[in-house]
N, C-alpha and C positions, 0 to 999 in steps of 0.2 A: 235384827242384831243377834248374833251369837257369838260366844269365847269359849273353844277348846282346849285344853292343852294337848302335849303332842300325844299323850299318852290315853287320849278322847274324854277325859272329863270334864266335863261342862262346868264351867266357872263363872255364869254369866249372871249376876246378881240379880235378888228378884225385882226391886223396888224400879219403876219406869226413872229416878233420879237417880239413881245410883248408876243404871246404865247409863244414861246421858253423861253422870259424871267419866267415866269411862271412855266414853265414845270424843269427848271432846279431849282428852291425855292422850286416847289414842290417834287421834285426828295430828296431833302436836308432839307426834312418837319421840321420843327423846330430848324435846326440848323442855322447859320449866313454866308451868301458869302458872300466874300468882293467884293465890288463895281468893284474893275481891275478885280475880274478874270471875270464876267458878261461881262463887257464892251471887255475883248479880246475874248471870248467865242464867241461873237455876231457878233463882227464888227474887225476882229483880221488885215483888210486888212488896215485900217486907220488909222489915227497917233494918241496920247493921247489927244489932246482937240477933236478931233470930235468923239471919242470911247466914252467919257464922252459926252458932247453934245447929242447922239445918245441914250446914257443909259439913262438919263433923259426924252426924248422925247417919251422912249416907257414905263419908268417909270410911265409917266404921264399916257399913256394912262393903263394900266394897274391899277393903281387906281383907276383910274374912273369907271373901270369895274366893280370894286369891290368895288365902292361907299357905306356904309351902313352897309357892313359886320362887323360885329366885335367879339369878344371875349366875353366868360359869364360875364369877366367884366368890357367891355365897350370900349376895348382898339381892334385899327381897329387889322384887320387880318393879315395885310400886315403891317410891321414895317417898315419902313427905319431909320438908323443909318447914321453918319457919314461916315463912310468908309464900314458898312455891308448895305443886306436888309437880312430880316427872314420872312419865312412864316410860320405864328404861328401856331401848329402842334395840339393843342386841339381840334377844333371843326372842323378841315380839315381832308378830307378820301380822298387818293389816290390809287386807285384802283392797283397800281402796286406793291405796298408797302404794301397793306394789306393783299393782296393773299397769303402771305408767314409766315404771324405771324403763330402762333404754333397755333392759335384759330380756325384760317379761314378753312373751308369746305376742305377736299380734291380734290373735282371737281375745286375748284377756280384758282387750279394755270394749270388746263386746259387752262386760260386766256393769260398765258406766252408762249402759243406755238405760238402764233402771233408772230407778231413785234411790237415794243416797236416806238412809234410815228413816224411811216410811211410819214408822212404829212407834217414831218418837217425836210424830208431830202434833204440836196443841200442848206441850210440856208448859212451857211457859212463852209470853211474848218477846223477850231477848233473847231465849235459846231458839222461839221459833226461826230469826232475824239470823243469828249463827248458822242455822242449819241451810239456811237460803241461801248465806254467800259460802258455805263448803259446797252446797249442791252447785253454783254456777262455776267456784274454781274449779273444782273436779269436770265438769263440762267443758269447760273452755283450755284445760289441759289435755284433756283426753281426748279434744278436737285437734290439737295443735299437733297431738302426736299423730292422731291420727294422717292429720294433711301433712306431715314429713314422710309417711310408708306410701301416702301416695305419690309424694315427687319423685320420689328414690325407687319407687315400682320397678322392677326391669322386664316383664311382661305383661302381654295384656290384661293376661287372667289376672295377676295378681295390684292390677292398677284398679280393673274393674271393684276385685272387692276391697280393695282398699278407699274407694269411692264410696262402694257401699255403706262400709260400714261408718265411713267418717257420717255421712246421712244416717245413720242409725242414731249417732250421737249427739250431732247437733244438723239438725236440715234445714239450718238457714245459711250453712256454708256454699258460696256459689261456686266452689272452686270443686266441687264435690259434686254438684249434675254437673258442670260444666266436662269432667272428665266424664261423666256419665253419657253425655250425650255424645259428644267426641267416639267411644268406643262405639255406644249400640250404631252408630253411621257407619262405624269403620268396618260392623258386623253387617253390613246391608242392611242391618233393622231400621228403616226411615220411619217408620211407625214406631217404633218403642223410643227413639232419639226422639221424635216431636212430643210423644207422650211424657219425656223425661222435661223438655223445656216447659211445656204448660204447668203439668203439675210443679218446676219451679217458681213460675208469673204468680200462678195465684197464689204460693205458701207467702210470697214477697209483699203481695200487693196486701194481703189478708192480714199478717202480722204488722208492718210495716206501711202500708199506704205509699209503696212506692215499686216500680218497675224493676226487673231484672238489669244487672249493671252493662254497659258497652261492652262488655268482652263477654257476655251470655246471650247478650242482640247479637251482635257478629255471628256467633254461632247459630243462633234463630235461622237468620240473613243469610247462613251457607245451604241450611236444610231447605231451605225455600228454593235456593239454586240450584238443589239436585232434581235430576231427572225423574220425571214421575208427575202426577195430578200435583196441579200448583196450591200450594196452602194458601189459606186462609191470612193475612197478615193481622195482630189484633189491633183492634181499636186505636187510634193517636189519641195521645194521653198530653194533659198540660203539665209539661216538665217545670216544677218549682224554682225560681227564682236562684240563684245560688246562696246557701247558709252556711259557708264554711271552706275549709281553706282544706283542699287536696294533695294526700300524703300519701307516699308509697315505702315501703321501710325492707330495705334489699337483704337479702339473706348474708349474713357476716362472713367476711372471708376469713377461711381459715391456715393460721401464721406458724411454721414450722411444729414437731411432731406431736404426739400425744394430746389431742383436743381430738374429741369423741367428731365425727363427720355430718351425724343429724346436728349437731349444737348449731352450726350456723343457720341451719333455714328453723330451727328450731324458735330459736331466740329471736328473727325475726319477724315467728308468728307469733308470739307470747305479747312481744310487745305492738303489734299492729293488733291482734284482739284488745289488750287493752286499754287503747288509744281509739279505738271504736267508738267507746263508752263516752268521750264527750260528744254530744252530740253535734256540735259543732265542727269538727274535723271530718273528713268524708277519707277513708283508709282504702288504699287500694290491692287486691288479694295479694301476699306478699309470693305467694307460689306462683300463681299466673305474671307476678313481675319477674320473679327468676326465670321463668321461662325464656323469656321475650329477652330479658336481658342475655341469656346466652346468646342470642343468636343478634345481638345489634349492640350490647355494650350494657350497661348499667343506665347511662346518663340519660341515653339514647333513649332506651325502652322507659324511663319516664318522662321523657319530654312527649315521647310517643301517647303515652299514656294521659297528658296535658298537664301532669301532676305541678303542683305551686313547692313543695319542697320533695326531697329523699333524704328519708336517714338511712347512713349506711354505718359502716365499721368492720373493727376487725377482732377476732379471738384470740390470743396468744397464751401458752402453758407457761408457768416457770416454777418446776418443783412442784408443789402442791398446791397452787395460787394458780388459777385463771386469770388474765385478764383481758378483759372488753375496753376496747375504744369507740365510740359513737360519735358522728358529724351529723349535723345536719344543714344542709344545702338549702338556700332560697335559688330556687329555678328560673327565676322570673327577672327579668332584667330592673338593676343588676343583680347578676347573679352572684353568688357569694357563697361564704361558710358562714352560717350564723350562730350556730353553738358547737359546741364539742365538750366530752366529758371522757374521766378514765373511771373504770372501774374494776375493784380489786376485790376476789370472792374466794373460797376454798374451791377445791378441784373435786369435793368427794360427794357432792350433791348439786347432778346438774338440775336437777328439777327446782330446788329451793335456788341456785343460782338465777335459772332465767325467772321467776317469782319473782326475788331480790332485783335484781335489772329492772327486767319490766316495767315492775312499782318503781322504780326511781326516777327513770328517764322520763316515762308520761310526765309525773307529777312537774318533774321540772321542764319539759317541753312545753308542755301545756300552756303554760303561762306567756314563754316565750313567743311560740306562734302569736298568740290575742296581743302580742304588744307590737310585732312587727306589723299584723293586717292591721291595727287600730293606726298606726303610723302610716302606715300607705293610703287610708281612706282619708285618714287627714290632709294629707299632699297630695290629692285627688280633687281639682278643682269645685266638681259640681259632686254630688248625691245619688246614685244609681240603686234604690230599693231600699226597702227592710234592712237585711244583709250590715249594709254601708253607712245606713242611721247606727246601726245598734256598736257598731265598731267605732263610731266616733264618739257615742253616749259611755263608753264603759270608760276610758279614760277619762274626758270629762267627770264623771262621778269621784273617780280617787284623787281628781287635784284639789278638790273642796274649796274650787274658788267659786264663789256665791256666783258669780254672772254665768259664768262654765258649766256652774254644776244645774243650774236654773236651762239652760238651753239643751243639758243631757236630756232633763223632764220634757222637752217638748219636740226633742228627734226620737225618744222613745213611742212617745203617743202616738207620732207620725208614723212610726215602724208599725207598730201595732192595728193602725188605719188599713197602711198599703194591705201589708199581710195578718189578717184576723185569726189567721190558723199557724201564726209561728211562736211554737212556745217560748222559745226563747226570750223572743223582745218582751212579751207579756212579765215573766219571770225579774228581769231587768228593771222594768219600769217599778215589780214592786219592790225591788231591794230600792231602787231610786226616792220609794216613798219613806223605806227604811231610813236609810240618811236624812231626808228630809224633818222626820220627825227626831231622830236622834239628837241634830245639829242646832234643834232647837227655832227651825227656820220655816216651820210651816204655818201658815195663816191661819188654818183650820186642821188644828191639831186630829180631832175625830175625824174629819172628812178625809183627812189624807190616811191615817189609820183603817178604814172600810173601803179606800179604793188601793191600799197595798193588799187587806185579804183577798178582795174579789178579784182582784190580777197573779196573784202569785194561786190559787184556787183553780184558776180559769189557766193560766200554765200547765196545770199539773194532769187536769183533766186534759189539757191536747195533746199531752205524750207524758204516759204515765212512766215510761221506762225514761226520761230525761231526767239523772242522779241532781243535778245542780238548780231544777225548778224544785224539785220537791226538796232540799235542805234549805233553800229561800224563803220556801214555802213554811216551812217547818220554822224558821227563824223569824218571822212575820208573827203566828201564831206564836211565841215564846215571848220575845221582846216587846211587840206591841201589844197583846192580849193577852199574854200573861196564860195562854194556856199550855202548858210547860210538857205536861205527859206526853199532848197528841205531839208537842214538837219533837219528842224523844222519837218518837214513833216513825215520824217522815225520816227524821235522821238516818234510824236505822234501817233504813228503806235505801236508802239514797246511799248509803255507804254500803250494802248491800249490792246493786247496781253498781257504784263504780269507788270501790274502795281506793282509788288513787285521787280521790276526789280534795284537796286540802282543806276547800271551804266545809265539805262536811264535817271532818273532823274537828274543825274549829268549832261550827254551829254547834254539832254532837256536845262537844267537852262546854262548852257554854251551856248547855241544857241539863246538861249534868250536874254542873256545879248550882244552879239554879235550882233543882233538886234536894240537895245540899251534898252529894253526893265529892264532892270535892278532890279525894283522891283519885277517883275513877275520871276524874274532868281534865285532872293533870298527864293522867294516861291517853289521853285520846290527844290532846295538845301534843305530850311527846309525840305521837304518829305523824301529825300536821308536820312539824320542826325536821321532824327524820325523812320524812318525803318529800318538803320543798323547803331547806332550810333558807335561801333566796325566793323566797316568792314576791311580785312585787309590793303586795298588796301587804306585805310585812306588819307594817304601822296600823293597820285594822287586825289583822288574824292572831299577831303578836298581844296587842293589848287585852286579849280574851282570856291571857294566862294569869290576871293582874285580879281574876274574880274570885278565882279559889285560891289563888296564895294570900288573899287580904284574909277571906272566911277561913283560913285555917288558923290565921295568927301571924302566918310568916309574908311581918308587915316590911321589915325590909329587902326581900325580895319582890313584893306587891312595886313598892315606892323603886325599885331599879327597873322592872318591866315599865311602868310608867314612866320612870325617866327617860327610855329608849324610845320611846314612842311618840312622846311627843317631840321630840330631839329631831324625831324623821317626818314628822307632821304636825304643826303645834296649829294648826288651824282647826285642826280632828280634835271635840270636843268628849267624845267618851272617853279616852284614858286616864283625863283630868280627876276624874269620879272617882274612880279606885285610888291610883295614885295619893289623891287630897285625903282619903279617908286614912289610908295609911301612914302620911304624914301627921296626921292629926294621934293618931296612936304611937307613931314614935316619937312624941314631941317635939319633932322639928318643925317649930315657930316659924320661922324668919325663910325659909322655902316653901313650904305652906302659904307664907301670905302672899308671896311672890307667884305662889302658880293660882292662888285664888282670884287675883286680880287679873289675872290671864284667862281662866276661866271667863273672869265675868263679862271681861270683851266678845268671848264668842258666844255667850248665853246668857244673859244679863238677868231672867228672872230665877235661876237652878237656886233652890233652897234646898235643904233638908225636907221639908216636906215636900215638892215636888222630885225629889230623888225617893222619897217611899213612893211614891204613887207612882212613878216612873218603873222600878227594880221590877223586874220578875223574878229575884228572891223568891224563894218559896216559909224557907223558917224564918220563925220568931227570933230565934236567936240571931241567928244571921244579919236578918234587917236590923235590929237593935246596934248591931257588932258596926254595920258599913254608918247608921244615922250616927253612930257617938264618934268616929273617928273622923267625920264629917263637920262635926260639931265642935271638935276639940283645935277642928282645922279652922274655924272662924267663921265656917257658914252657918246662917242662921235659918 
């Protein structure tokens, strides 16, 4: 890390936190952090007066650093607010941030094949967790752009190293040998093309345990046709069961003038890399789809492609306002429009636009596909694998009807039988154990407790890069064992890997506030709300806000979060808890007895003391704060 000014004086403060605090204002060029997340970023291991204490101390020196600097009009560089700081984004260049604009040289994001602040790793373990997901956005941006210089190539030389260097940056993009191999054939090099496909099989097979995708076999499959000693063809491999529903996401057309020409294929790599990240979705190159689709149509080239949906859309300018329209299409008879959305963003940062996008759409697609394939497998006579268990298990789980939810438990098991190595269903069965103990409905309260850790454990180990086993995982460890740190940990792990994730941020801000951490719990819930404010699972991810608005005091917003929740699921026995306790704190008698009695039908032995033994509460005070407004509400 270094900070010059323009005139070469080195500004770069000495203390390893004082840069960090630096680096993450400047990471956030212009816009405002709020003071807590700084101070847990930095110092996440200390309590709230010395995390502040700390922020000021390296505040200070960080000022001083930059003593002098100011803005064209006069006003220092470095703002501090009340509750933000901003580092004022006009006359600051950060060289991570600028490699990527639409302006900047294409050699520059050559700069991205590094690492992203090497020097300030091992700071702390939240800012380690920050610096992991700025290191993979700046990767998966600087891919994206990358794979736009290569569509748009208009000679060979310059497709070639636009190829290149997209593999400099990230070489698990197939679309990047695939043009590689494509040229070195078209150069006569049949030896440097077959050397280009192997070395993609094995980086595939190595990271990923899986083969080169159909349209990198085709290519294999041409080279073997050409003239010359016949290759080798490798090994037949047991192609995996299908786990997930295939999507292709077409480059946005673009709607009369002034909309920049990369933004459409732009935006529909930002959001097919992001959509990657569940593992469940299988995303098809969105550059090798616009190919295909010029020459046969849109619809065409993914029917061709066998795809189950296309999102497509379109970019339109008006004034200073972009806006995006996106459909998304089931493929599959009948065929249909199954969602659509608009969206409305400033024109003067396309980078933060497609960001903004991206994050939204997944977060709310996401949901949508798992409730259409969960529908179809249901109206699906018989059971066909893993796959078809674990789609009719998910639904089953959130209708919480005791028989339904009893028969999820035993098409998970079965999933888990057929296929021993599919993290997924593993992960599933332990949220299943999750509810089961929550609900109050397990026989063997311990035993189902050690076969939720050793399954969501055993997920995590079979694909560590799966975002949604490890905040399960993480959520297991918290709620049932009560060991709250390491949950924090998976958390940030998991939202780390796939920050459009809702349930992370839900588990996260639950883990938080368990912590006592409460404000910073309300902060992560707002992310959930802002990125799937329709999710369906609402009536669970919603009642998680119900735990730091009781522990702060603000017991009648506690008692209106519970009232929404159970309103949308009154068979869902956790909201009851917060809710009751807060009722019992605002004195409202004669609704309290009324949802106590409700309570008792779905739980009939929940005490106060089984609600302490239960809480993964971490403070004294706090358990004190949830048993008396528990108490005041008539439980004994």
């Amino acid at each position: 890390m270094e900070a010059w000014t323009l005139s070469s004086r080195a500004v770069l403060p000495r203390s390893r936190k004082a840069r960090a605090l630096l680096a993450v204002l400047g990471m956030a060029l212009g816009q405002p952090v709020p003071r807590s997340r700084l101070a847990e970023l930095l110092w996440s291991r200390r309590g709230e007066d010395q995390q502040r204490g700390s922020l000021r101390q390296a505040l200070h020196e960080l000022q001083a650093a930059l003593s002098g600097l100011a803005t064209a009009e006069g006003a220092p560089l470095l703002q501090p607010g009340r509750d933000t700081l901003v580092l004022r984004g006009e006359q600051v260049w950060v060289d991570a941030l600028a490699v990527l604009r639409a302006e900047a040289e294409p050699a520059a994001l050559d700069l991205l094949s590094g690492t992203l602040l090497p020097d300030l790793d091992g700071l702390d373990p939240a800012f380690d967790a920050w610096l992991a997901q700025q290191r993979t956005g700046l990767q998966e941006s600087a891919a994206a752009r990358a794979a736009v210089l290569l569509a748009t190539a208009l000679t060979p030389e310059a497709e070639l190293e636009a190829a290149e260097r997209l593999l400099r940056i990230d070489s698990t993009r197939e679309v990047g040998w695939q043009a590689l191999i494509r040229l070195r054939l078209a150069q006569g090099d049949r030896g440097a093309a077959l050397a280009a496909y192997e070395s993609c099989r094995a980086l595939l097979i190595s990271r990923f345990g899986a083969p080169p995708s159909p349209q990198t076999e085709a290519l294999a499959h041409a080279l073997r046709a050409e003239a010359g000693p016949p290759l080798a063809a490798p090994p037949a491999r047991r192609q995996p069961a299908q786990r997930g529903a295939r999507l292709g996401v077409a480059p946005l057309t673009l709607l009369g003038e002034g909309v920049a020409a990369h933004l459409g294929i732009g935006l529909a790599e930002e959001i097919g890399a992001a959509l990657s990240r569940f593992r469940w979705v299988f995303v098809a190159d969105s550059v090798s789809l616009a190919g295909q689709a010029a020459r046969e149509g849109t619809e065409a080239a993914a029917r061709g492609l066998r795809l189950d949906y296309l999102l497509s859309g379109t970019v339109q300018r008006g004034g200073e306002t972009l806006r995006v329209t996106l459909r998304l299409s089931d493929l599959r008879d009948p065929p249909g429009l199954v969602w659509s959305q608009r969206f409305d963003r400033p024109a003067g940062d396309l980078l933060a636009l497609q960001d903004e996008v991206a994050a939204a759409v997944v977060a709310r697609i996401d949901p949508e596909i798992l409730l259409i394939e969960a529908n179809r497998a249901a109206a699906r006579p018989t059971r066909s694998g893993a796959y078809d268990l674990l789609l009719r298990a998910i639904p089953a789980i959130h209708r919480l009807d005791r028989q339904d939810f009893l028969a999820a438990g035993q098409w998970l098991a079965e999933a888990t039988a057929i296929e021993p190595d599919y993290a997924q269903a593993h992960a599933w069965h332990a949220y299943w154990h999750l509810f089961l103990v929550g609900q109050g409905w397990a026989a063997d309260e311990a035993a189902s407790m050690q076969a939720a850790e050793r399954l969501a454990r055993h997920a995590s180990a079979l694909d560590p890069m799966d975002a949604q086993a490890l905040t399960i995982h993480g959520h297991v460890r918290a709620f049932l064992h009560h060991q709250v740190q390491e949950a924090a940990e998976l958390h940030a792990r998991a939202l780390t890997l796939n920050p459009n994730l809702a349930m992370a941020w839900v588990f996260s801000g639950m883990a938080e506030s368990y912590l006592g951490r409460h404000a910073a719990a309300l902060v992560q819930l707002d992310r959930y709300a802002a990125l799937s404010p329709c999710h369906p699972h609402a009536f669970f991810f919603d009642a998680a806000r119900g735990i730091p608005l009781l522990l702060l005091g603000r017991h009648a917003e506690a008692a209106a979060v519970g009232r929404a929740c159970v309103a949308l699921r009154p068979e869902f026995s956790y909201p009851y808890k917060t809710y009751l306790s807060a009722l019992g704190h605002l004195g409202e008698r004669e609704e309290a007895a009324s949802l106590h009695a409700r309570l008792m039908a779905i739980e009939p032995d929940f005490t106060v003391a089984k609600a302490l033994r239960r809480t993964p509460v971490r403070g004294e005070a706090d358990r004190a704060h949830y048993a008396e407004g528990l108490a005041l509400a008539g439980l004994s």
